[in-house]
C-alpha positions as CSV (number, residue, x, y, z in Angstrom):
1,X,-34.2,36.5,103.8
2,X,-30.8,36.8,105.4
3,X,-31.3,40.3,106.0
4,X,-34.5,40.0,108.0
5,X,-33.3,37.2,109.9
6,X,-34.5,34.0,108.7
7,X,-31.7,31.9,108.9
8,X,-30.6,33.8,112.0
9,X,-34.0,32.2,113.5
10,X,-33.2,28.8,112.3
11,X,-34.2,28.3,109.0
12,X,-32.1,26.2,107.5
13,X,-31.8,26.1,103.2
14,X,-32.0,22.9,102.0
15,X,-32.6,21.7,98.4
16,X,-30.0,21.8,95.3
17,X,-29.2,25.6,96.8
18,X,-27.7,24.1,99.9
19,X,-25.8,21.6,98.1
20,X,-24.0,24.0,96.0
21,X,-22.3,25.1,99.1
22,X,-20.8,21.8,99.8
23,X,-18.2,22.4,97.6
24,X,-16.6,25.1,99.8
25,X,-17.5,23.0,103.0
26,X,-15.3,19.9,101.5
27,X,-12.8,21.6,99.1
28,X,-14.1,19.4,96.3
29,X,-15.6,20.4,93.1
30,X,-19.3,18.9,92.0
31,X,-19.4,20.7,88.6
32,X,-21.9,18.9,86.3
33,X,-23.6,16.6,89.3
34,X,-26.9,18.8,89.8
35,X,-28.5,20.9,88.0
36,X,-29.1,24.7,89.6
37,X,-33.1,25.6,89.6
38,X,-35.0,28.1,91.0
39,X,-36.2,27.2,93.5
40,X,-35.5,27.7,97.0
41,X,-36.5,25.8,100.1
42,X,-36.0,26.7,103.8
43,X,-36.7,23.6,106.3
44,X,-37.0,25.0,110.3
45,X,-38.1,23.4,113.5
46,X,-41.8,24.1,114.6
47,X,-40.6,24.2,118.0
48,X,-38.4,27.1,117.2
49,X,-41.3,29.1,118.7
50,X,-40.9,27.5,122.0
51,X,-37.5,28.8,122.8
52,X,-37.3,31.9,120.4
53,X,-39.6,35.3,121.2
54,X,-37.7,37.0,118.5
55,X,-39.1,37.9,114.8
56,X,-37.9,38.6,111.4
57,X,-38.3,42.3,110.5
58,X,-39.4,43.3,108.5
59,X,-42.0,40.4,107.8
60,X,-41.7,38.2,105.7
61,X,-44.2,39.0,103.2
62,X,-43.1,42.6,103.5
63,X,-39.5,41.5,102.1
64,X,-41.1,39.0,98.9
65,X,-43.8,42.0,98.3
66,X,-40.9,44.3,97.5
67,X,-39.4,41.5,95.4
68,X,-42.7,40.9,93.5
69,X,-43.0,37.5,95.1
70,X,-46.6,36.6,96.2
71,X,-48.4,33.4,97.9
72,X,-49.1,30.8,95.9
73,X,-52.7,29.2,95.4
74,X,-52.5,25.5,96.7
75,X,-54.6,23.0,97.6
76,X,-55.0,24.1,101.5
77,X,-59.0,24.7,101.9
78,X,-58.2,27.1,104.8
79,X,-56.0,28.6,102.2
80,X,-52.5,28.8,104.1
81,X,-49.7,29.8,101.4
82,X,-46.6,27.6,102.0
83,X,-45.4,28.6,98.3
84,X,-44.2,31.9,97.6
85,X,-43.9,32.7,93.4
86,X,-42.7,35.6,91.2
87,X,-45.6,37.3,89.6
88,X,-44.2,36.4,85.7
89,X,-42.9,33.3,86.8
90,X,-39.1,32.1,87.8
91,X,-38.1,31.8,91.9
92,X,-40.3,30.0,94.0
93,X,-39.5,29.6,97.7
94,X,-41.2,26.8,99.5
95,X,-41.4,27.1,103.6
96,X,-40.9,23.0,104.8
97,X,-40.8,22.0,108.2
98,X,-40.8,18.5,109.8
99,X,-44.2,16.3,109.8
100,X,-43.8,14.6,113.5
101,X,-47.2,13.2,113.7
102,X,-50.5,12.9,110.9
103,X,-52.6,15.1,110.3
104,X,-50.5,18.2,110.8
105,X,-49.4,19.0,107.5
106,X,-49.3,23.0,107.8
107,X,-47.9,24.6,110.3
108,X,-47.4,27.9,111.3
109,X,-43.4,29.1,111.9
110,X,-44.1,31.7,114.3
111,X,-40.8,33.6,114.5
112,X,-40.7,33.4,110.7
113,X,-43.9,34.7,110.6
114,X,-45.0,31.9,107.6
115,X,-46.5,28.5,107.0
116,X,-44.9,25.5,106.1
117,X,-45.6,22.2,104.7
118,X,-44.8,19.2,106.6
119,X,-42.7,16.6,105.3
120,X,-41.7,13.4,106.8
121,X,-38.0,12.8,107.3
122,X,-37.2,16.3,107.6
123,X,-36.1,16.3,111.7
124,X,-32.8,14.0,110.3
125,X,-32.1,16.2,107.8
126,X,-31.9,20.0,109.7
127,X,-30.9,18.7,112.5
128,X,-27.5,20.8,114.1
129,X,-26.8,22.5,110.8
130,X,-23.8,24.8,110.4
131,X,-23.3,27.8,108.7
132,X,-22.6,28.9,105.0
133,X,-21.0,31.9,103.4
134,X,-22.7,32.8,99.7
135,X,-20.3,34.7,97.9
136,X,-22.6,37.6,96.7
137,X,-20.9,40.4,97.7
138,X,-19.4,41.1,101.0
139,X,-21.1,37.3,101.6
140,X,-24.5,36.3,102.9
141,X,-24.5,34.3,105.9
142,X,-27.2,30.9,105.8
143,X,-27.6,27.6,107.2
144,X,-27.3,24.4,105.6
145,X,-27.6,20.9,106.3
146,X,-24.8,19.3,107.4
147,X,-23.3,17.2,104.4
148,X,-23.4,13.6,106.2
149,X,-27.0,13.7,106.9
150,X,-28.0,15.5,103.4
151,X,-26.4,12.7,101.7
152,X,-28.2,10.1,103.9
153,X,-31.6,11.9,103.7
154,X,-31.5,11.4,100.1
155,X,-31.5,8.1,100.1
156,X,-34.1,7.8,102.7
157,X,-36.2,9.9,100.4
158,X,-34.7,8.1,96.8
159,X,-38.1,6.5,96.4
160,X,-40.3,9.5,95.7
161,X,-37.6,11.3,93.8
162,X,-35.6,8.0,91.6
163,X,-33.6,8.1,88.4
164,X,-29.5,8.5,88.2
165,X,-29.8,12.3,87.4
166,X,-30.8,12.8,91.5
167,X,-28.3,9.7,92.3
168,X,-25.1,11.2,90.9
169,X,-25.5,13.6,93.4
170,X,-25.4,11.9,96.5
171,X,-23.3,9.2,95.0
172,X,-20.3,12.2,94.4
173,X,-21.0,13.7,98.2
174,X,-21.0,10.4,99.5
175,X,-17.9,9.2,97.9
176,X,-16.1,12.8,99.2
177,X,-17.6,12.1,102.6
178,X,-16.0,8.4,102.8
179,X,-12.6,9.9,102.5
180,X,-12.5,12.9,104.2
181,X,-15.6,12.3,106.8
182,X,-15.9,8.6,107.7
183,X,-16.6,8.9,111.0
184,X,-19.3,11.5,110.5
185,X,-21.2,9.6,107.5
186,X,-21.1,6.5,109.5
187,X,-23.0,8.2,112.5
188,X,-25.4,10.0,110.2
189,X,-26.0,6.6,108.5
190,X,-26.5,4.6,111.6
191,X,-28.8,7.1,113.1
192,X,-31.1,6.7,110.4
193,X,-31.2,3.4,110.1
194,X,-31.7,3.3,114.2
195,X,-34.4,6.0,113.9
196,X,-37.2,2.9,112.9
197,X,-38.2,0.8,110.9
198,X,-39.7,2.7,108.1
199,X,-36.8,4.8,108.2
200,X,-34.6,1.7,107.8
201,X,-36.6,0.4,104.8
202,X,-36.1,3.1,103.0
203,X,-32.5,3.5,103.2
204,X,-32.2,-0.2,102.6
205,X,-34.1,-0.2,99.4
206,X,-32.3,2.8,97.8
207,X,-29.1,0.7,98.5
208,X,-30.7,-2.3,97.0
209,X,-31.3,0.1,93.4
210,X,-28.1,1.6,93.8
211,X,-25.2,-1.0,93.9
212,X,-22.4,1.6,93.5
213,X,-23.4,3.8,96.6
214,X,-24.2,0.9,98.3
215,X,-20.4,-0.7,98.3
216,X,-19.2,3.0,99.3
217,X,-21.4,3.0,103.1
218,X,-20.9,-0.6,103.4
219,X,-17.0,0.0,103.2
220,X,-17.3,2.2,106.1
221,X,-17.8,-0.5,108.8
């Protein structure tokens, strides 16, 4: 995906793949908080095709047909693959972008050339990512989410994904991020919470459920 120019487009990797990058990003070791999968998942802008009259190339189902990827049947009547799978099972990569209004839950990603599902939230999180190096190689150049607003957008989406395995992550990047990023953590924090009231909620009740993280943002202010 590097290659062709995905992430040079503004895809953006998100997922347990981006956080496995943090470690580099903060000096800091996360050994044992998340479990690698298969799965990969690339977030970008639908308005990327607004401001961008560039393409990957080759296409993108070009580059997964040569890697014996193929769509994946969902539950789209109009049939639009968002989910790309290995033929004998293994890596899946799922194309998100941000849902900004109902109704609009596929979109197409024009320079990117696929669909993607739309998920709420997911403006905070790839907004003004920065860049990661994955050491494969002579490196492979991505995009990530910056840390501060990955560990926020967890909590915003805690309450669809709960349980302490998916909290011991955030609660080890948030603790890093108090020390070494205040300032940053508290913005990203405070723009969520400013960003409405459903947005608020959320954050508010994943604090409520997790006492422990909740004394490490409140200590910020």
């Amino acid at each position: 995906m590097a290659r062709v120019g995905v992430f040079r487009l503004g895809g953006t990797l998100v997922g347990t793949h981006a956080f496995r990058f943090y470690a580099a990003e903060l000096g800091a070791s996360f050994s044992g908080t998340m479990a690698a999968t298969e799965d990969v998942d690339v977030a970008a802008f639908e308005n990327l095709k607004l401001v961008i009259a560039d393409k990957v190339d080759p296409s993108i189902a070009e580059t997964f047909k040569a890697l014996h990827l193929e769509p994946a049947a969902g539950l789209d009547p109009k049939h639009r693959p968002t989910r790309w799978r290995m033929r004998d099972g293994g890596t899946t990569v799922d194309f998100l972008v941000p849902r900004m209004r109902e109704g609009k839950d596929i979109v197409y990603l024009n320079p990117l050339g696929v669909y993607a599902q739309g998920l709420p939230f997911l403006n905070f999180l790839i907004a003004e990512p920065i860049p990661a190096v994955a050491l494969y190689r002579s490196g492979i150049l991505v995009q990530i989410p910056r840390p501060e607003r990955y560990a926020i957008h967890k909590l915003i989406v805690a309450q669809r994904r709960s349980g302490p395995a998916r909290a011991k992550p955030v609660k080890a990047l948030i603790a890093i991020l108090r020390e070494d990023r205040p300032g940053e953590l508290e913005e990203a924090c405070r723009t969520a919470l400013e960003s409405g009231p459903k947005w608020r909620e959320a954050v508010e009740r994943s604090l409520k459920q997790r006492p422990e993280i909740k004394r490490l943002i409140s200590s910020l202010s």
